[in-house]
Each structure stands twice: as structure tokens, then as C-alpha cells.
C-alpha positions, 0 to 999 in steps of 0.5 A: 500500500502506498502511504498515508502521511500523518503530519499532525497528532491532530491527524491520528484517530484517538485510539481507545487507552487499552492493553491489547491482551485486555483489548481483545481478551474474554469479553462479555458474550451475548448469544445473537440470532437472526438480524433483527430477532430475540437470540434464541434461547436454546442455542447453548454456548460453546465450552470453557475453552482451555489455556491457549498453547504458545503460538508456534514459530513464525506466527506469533499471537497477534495484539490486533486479532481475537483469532487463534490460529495455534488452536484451529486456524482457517485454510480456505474462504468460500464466500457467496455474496449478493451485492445490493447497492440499494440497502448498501450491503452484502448478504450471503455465507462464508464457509471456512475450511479448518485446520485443527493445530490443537486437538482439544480446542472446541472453539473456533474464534473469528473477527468480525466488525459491524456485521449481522451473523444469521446463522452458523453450520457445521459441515453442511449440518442442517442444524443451526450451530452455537456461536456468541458474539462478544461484546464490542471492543473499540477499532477491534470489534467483536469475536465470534466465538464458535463451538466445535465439534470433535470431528469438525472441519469446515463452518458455514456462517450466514450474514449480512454486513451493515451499510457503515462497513469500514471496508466498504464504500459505496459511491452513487452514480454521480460520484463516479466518473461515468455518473451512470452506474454506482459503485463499490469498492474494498480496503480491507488493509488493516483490520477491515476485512472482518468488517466484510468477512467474518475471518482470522484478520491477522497478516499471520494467517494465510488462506485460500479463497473462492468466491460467487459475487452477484451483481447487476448485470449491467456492472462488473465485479472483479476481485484479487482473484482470477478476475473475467475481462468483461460483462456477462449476461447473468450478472454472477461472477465466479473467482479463485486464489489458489495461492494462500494469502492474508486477510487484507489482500481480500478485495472486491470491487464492482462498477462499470468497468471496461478492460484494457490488455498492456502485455501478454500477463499485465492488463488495467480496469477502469471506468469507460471515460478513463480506461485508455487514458490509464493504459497509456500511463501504465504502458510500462508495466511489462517492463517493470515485471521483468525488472522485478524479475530479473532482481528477485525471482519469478513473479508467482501470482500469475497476473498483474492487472490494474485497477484505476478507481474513483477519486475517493479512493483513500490510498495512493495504491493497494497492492491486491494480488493479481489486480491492484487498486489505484488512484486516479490522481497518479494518471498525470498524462507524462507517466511522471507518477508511475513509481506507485506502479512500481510499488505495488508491483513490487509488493507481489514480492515483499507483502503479498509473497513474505507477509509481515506477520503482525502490524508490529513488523509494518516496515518489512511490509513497506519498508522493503517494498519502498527499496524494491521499487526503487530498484525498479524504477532505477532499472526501468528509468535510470539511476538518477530518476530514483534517486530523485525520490530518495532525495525527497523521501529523506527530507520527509522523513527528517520532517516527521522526525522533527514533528515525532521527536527523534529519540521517540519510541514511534521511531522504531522500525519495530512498532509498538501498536497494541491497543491501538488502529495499526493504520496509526503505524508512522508512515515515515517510519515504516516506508522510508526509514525502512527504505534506508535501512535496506539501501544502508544493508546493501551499500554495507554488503554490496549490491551482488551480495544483497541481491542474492539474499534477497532472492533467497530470502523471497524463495526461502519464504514464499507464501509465508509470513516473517516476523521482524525478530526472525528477518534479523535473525536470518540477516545475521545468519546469512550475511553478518555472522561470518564478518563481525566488521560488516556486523558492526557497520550494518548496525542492525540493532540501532536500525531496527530497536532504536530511535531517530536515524543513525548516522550511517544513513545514506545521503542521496543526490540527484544531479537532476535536483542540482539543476533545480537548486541553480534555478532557485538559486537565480530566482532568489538573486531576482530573475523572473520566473518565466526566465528560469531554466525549467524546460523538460522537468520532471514533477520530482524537480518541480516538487523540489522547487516548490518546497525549497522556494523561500517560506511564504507570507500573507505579505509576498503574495505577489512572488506566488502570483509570478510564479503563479503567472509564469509556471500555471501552477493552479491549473496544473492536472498533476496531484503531486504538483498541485498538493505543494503548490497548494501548500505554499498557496495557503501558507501565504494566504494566496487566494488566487489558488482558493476555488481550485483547492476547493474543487481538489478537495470536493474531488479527491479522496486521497489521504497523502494529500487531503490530510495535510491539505486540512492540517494547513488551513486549520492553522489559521482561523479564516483557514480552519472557517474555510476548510469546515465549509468545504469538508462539510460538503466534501465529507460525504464522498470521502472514505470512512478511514479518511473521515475517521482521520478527519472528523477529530481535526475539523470539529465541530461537524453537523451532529448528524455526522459520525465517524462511521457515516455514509451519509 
């Protein structure tokens, strides 16, 4: 997944102040029925369950997730699921196929979030089964808590979800690009897919999947499966995932979606009126899966397919396997944008292939995944244009240091999220000081040697999880042990259970940056701005430019309308270009650029951009007026996570919004 930059604590979601243990510990159980109807009085609950054994190597018990895997744990998934746009559910059965690890466990126990469980059955069994639902715990949500028979293998559970599912997001017609056909879609990243699925919702347990959507027939469904290239005239579509994988890479998206092939195992979705314009972005796929390939082995998911979505899409990407999620804001027209390609490709090898086994291990999800990326992008583009994003990630990165305080514990690239949204997990952290760790690793060792661990590493573990601690143990069995004076330069202890940056981190530079340094250099000295040396920039030198611009004032709103004049910076159709431009636009109080930062926010969804974006206004009180009137209007169409973030730092709403609104 891409990042969610959290630039203020005013940003965070207040998590509830609880231990994990207590959090997702024995509750008070309610036994529940039907939707809608008494509990039934006869359904016993399910036996006192003994003490949970210790979690076997390589899956260890999970702060975010009542499952226990150790006991029994879910292999397979085969979901039959009615899409109904009108009442903004899903309505159907999950049937789990069950390993028991533990011979005398008699309970299976699930996550499950806002969802209304009908019935449970075992084996095919006509009587219904026992099961309780426990009590609601905050972000977490409630276990369901199903009791077993001796010899049972698989549990079918009948149920609905409710039209607040925080992985779901309902879009009406005319907040789609074509304004004909509604539209649904899934983020199931990080603990959201018990809100659709009742599951073992960890990124330890790994599981097969099938799955029967029904859909009006005049719509699309594809998921992160086998996935069809076009309508049928049933409206029922059929999908596998032979490969096991993680509750959070289950996806699901339906609309009015067309197909486009890039290359013979690479292909994008998209809505008619965008369609073409992604395939032109993303002509380059095929050659980014051969790089990956040459790096670190064979792609194993079969497909890699695209999903261009609406503008609400709260993330920059997500790395579904077989068909990633993206946003619309990386179709600039100049293929300037397509390292988010990179980086969710690059995930069908770190994240999707060797999977962080609690969101505790987040950066060797992204961290690596940030490294891998812009080894691909070196080898697609050029050296200099991925050093361009290095030297720009840095400056973030020294940023959120700044804002965090360097010697924090949250500057770990070992997390401490228990008790707490693991979406709260620093994204600065995870993604770019894990990105200059692993470059620290591979300037240590040398590129040949690094490269050849990590091919071994991605085979050793395929179709696995990895837990931060068994990462540093294989590191240093495989590369560091045998040479203590590497040992002690890689400074993996100082990296990984330490705070700030240490000082053996990489300094990148761009020459493509210095070209952009002399310009700003002669605008300083007083040359105009449409005198300035800019022709052939890329957006990474124009965001160099426009943060390294001299800090604006409310009194030098002339130099902004210059540049402004010179550069059409408000009329640009680039995200990334208009997100610092608009910065420097509210900053200064430069009014000219209001109504198209308006129109941004009324049209983008994207949490890397619309967050600071608020954050800014709100440091000022015409600012903070400003952004509740548009966030009033713009609320609706954002994603429950986006508004989560949002709700706190913009209130007081209307009291009829709620966190969990759809409305």
C-alpha cells in the first residue's frame, strides 16, 4: 500500500487507552440470532475453552486479532455474496475450511466488525450451530466465538454486513466518473476485512479463497482473484486464489468497468471515460515485471492487472494480488507518477509473497517494498530518476522526525501498536526509514551480495509470513555472522530497536535536483520566473522547487502570483504538483489558488494529500472557517478511514455526522 502521511497528532484517530491482551481478551458474550430477532434461547454456548498453547514459530499471537490460529486456524474462504447497492450491503455465507493445530480446542474464534451473523453450520449440518458474539471492543470489534465439534472441519456462517462497513464504500452514480452506474469498492488493509468477512484478520494467517459475487448485470465485479475481462449476461461472477494469502489482500470491487490488455500477463480496469487514458500511463508495466524479475525471482501470482478507481479512493495504491487498486490522481498524462506502479508491483514480492506477520513488523511490509521499487524504477528509468525520490523521501522523513521527536519510541522500525488502529503505524517510519535501512544493508554488503539474499530470502519464504525478530535473525545468519566488521557497520540493532536515524544513513543526490537548486538559486538573486531554466522537468524537480522556494507570507503574495503567472501552477492536472503548490498557496494566504483547492478537495479522496491539505488551513482561523465549509460538503464522498482521520481535526461537524457515516 502506498502511504498515508500523518503530519499532525491532530491527524491520528484517538485510539481507545487499552492493553491489547485486555483489548481483545474474554469479553462479555451475548448469544445473537437472526438480524433483527430475540437470540434464541436454546442455542447453548460453546465450552470453557482451555489455556491457549504458545503460538508456534513464525506466527506469533497477534495484539490486533481475537483469532487463534495455534488452536484451529482457517485454510480456505468460500464466500457467496449478493451485492445490493440499494440497502448498501452484502448478504450471503462464508464457509471456512479448518485446520485443527490443537486437538482439544472446541472453539473456533473469528473477527468480525459491524456485521449481522444469521446463522452458523457445521459441515453442511442442517442444524443451526452455537456461536456468541462478544461484546464490542473499540477499532477491534467483536469475536465470534464458535463451538466445535470433535470431528469438525469446515463452518458455514450466514450474514449480512451493515451499510457503515469500514471496508466498504459505496459511491452513487454521480460520484463516479461515468455518473451512470454506482459503485463499490474494498480496503480491507488493516483490520477491515472482518468488517466484510467474518475471518482470522491477522497478516499471520494465510488462506485460500473462492468466491460467487452477484451483481447487476449491467456492472462488473472483479476481485484479487482470477478476475473475467468483461460483462456477462447473468450478472454472477465466479473467482479463485489458489495461492494462500492474508486477510487484507481480500478485495472486491464492482462498477462499470471496461478492460484494457498492456502485455501478454499485465492488463488495467477502469471506468469507460478513463480506461485508455490509464493504459497509456501504465504502458510500462511489462517492463517493470521483468525488472522485478530479473532482481528477485519469478513473479508467482500469475497476473498483474490494474485497477484505476474513483477519486475517493483513500490510498495512493493497494497492492491486491493479481489486480491492484489505484488512484486516479497518479494518471498525470507524462507517466511522471508511475513509481506507485512500481510499488505495488513490487509488493507481489515483499507483502503479498513474505507477509509481515503482525502490524508490529509494518516496515518489512513497506519498508522493503519502498527499496524494491526503487530498484525498479532505477532499472526501468535510470539511476538518477530514483534517486530523485530518495532525495525527497529523506527530507520527509527528517520532517516527521522533527514533528515525532527523534529519540521517540514511534521511531522504531519495530512498532509498538497494541491497543491501538495499526493504520496509526508512522508512515515515515515504516516506508522510508525502512527504505534506508535496506539501501544502508546493501551499500554495507554490496549490491551482488544483497541481491542474492534477497532472492533467497523471497524463495526461502514464499507464501509465508516473517516476523521482524526472525528477518534479523536470518540477516545475521546469512550475511553478518561470518564478518563481525560488516556486523558492526550494518548496525542492525540501532536500525531496527532504536530511535531517530543513525548516522550511517545514506545521503542521496540527484544531479537532476542540482539543476533545480541553480534555478532557485537565480530566482532568489531576482530573475523572473518565466526566465528560469525549467524546460523538460520532471514533477520530482518541480516538487523540489516548490518546497525549497523561500517560506511564504500573507505579505509576498505577489512572488506566488509570478510564479503563479509564469509556471500555471493552479491549473496544473498533476496531484503531486498541485498538493505543494497548494501548500505554499495557503501558507501565504494566496487566494488566487482558493476555488481550485476547493474543487481538489470536493474531488479527491486521497489521504497523502487531503490530510495535510486540512492540517494547513486549520492553522489559521479564516483557514480552519474555510476548510469546515468545504469538508462539510466534501465529507460525504470521502472514505470512512479518511473521515475517521478527519472528523477529530475539523470539529465541530453537523451532529448528524459520525465517524462511521455514509451519509
Amino acid at each position: 500500500m502506498t502511504r498515508c502521511l500523518c503530519v499532525t497528532a491532530a491527524l491520528l484517530l484517538c485510539a481507545t487507552s487499552i492493553s491489547a491482551r485486555a483489548a481483545l481478551g474474554p469479553a462479555v458474550e451475548t448469544s445473537q440470532g437472526n438480524p433483527g430477532t430475540p437470540a434464541t434461547p436454546a442455542t447453548p454456548a460453546p465450552p470453557p475453552t482451555p489455556p491457549t498453547p504458545p503460538p508456534p514459530a513464525g506466527s506469533p499471537a497477534d495484539p490486533h486479532s481475537f483469532g487463534r490460529p495455534a488452536e484451529v486456524a482457517v485454510r480456505h474462504l468460500a464466500l457467496d455474496l449478493t451485492v445490493d447497492f440499494e440497502s448498501r450491503r452484502l448478504t450471503g455465507s462464508a464457509t471456512l475450511d479448518l485446520e485443527r493445530r490443537d486437538p482439544a480446542a472446541r472453539t473456533l474464534r473469528l473477527d468480525t466488525r459491524d456485521l449481522e451473523i444469521a446463522a452458523v453450520y457445521l459441515d453442511g449440518n442442517p442444524a443451526p450451530a452455537a456461536f456468541t458474539l462478544a461484546k464490542a471492543v473499540p477499532i477491534f470489534g467483536q469475536e465470534l466465538a464458535i463451538a466445535l465439534d470433535p470431528e469438525t472441519r469446515s463452518v458455514r456462517i450466514d450474514y449480512r454486513t451493515r451499510p457503515e462497513a469500514g471496508a466498504l464504500q459505496w459511491l452513487a452514480p454521480e460520484q463516479t466518473g461515468g455518473g451512470k452506474s454506482p459503485f463499490l469498492f474494498t480496503q480491507s488493509q488493516a483490520i477491515l476485512a472482518r468488517t466484510w468477512v467474518p475471518c482470522q484478520d491477522s497478516p499471520g494467517v494465510r488462506m485460500t479463497y473462492s468466491a460467487t459475487i452477484r451483481v447487476p448485470k449491467e456492472l462488473l465485479a472483479v476481485m484479487s482473484a482470477t478476475n473475467p475481462t468483461g460483462r456477462n449476461s447473468s450478472g454472477v461472477y465466479r473467482f479463485e486464489m489458489t495461492h494462500p494469502i492474508p486477510s487484507y489482500l481480500l478485495a472486491l470491487a464492482v462498477g462499470d468497468l471496461e478492460f484494457r490488455p498492456l502485455g501478454e500477463r499485465s492488463g488495467v480496469y477502469a471506468e469507460p471515460s478513463v480506461v485508455g487514458k490509464a493504459a497509456w500511463e501504465f504502458a510500462d508495466t511489462e517492463k517493470m515485471i521483468a525488472a522485478a524479475e530479473k532482481l528477485y525471482g519469478p513473479y508467482r501470482w500469475e497476473r498483474y492487472d490494474l485497477l484505476v478507481l474513483p477519486p475517493s479512493f483513500p490510498f495512493g495504491g493497494m497492492e491486491n494480488p493479481r489486480l491492484t487498486f489505484a488512484t486516479p490522481t497518479i494518471l498525470a498524462g507524462d507517466r511522471s507518477l508511475v513509481a506507485l506502479v512500481a510499488h505495488e508491483l513490487a509488493h507481489s514480492w515483499s507483502g503479498n509473497l513474505v507477509t509481515n506477520a503482525t502490524w508490529n513488523d509494518f516496515w518489512l511490509n513497506e519498508g522493503f517494498t519502498v527499496y524494491f521499487e526503487s530498484r525498479i524504477m532505477e532499472a526501468v528509468y535510470g539511476r538518477d530518476y530514483s534517486e530523485m525520490q530518495a532525495q525527497l523521501s529523506k527530507r520527509e522523513l527528517e520532517a516527521a522526525l522533527g514533528e515525532t521527536g527523534a529519540g521517540s519510541r514511534e521511531t522504531w522500525l519495530y512498532g509498538d501498536l497494541a491497543g491501538r488502529d495499526p493504520d496509526d503505524a508512522p508512515g515515515a517510519i515504516v516506508y522510508d526509514k525502512g527504505y534506508f535501512f535496506l539501501r544502508h544493508l546493501e551499500e554495507t554488503v554490496g549490491r551482488e551480495t544483497w541481491d542474492r539474499f534477497l532472492h533467497d530470502y523471497f524463495t526461502a519464504h514464499a507464501f509465508q509470513s516473517m516476523t521482524t525478530a526472525g528477518f534479523v535473525t536470518e540477516l545475521e545468519k546469512k550475511l553478518l555472522d561470518s564478518n563481525p566488521a560488516i556486523a558492526a557497520k550494518a548496525d542492525v540493532q540501532a536500525w531496527v530497536y532504536g530511535p531517530g536515524l543513525p548516522a550511517s544513513i545514506a545521503d542521496p543526490k540527484s544531479p537532476a535536483f542540482g539543476k533545480v537548486d541553480t534555478e532557485l538559486a537565480r530566482l532568489a538573486a531576482g530573475t523572473p520566473p518565466g526566465e528560469l531554466a525549467t524546460t523538460g522537468w520532471v514533477t520530482q524537480q518541480w516538487q523540489h522547487f516548490l518546497r525549497n522556494l523561500p517560506a511564504p507570507s500573507p505579505v509576498a503574495t505577489h512572488r506566488l502570483a509570478a510564479l503563479d503567472a509564469a509556471f500555471h501552477f493552479t491549473e496544473s492536472g498533476n496531484a503531486e504538483i498541485l498538493f505543494d503548490w497548494f501548500q505554499r498557496a495557503i501558507a501565504a494566504e494566496y487566494k488566487p489558488a482558493y476555488p481550485a483547492l476547493e474543487r481538489f478537495l470536493l474531488s479527491v479522496g486521497r489521504r497523502k494529500f487531503i490530510g495535510p491539505l486540512y492540517a494547513s488551513l486549520a492553522k489559521t482561523p479564516n483557514g480552519l472557517a474555510f476548510a469546515r465549509d468545504v469538508y462539510t460538503r466534501a465529507r460525504p464522498g470521502y472514505h470512512p478511514l479518511a473521515q475517521l482521520s478527519l472528523d477529530g481535526l475539523l470539529a465541530p461537524l453537523a451532529p448528524t455526522q459520525t465517524p462511521q457515516s455514509k451519509s
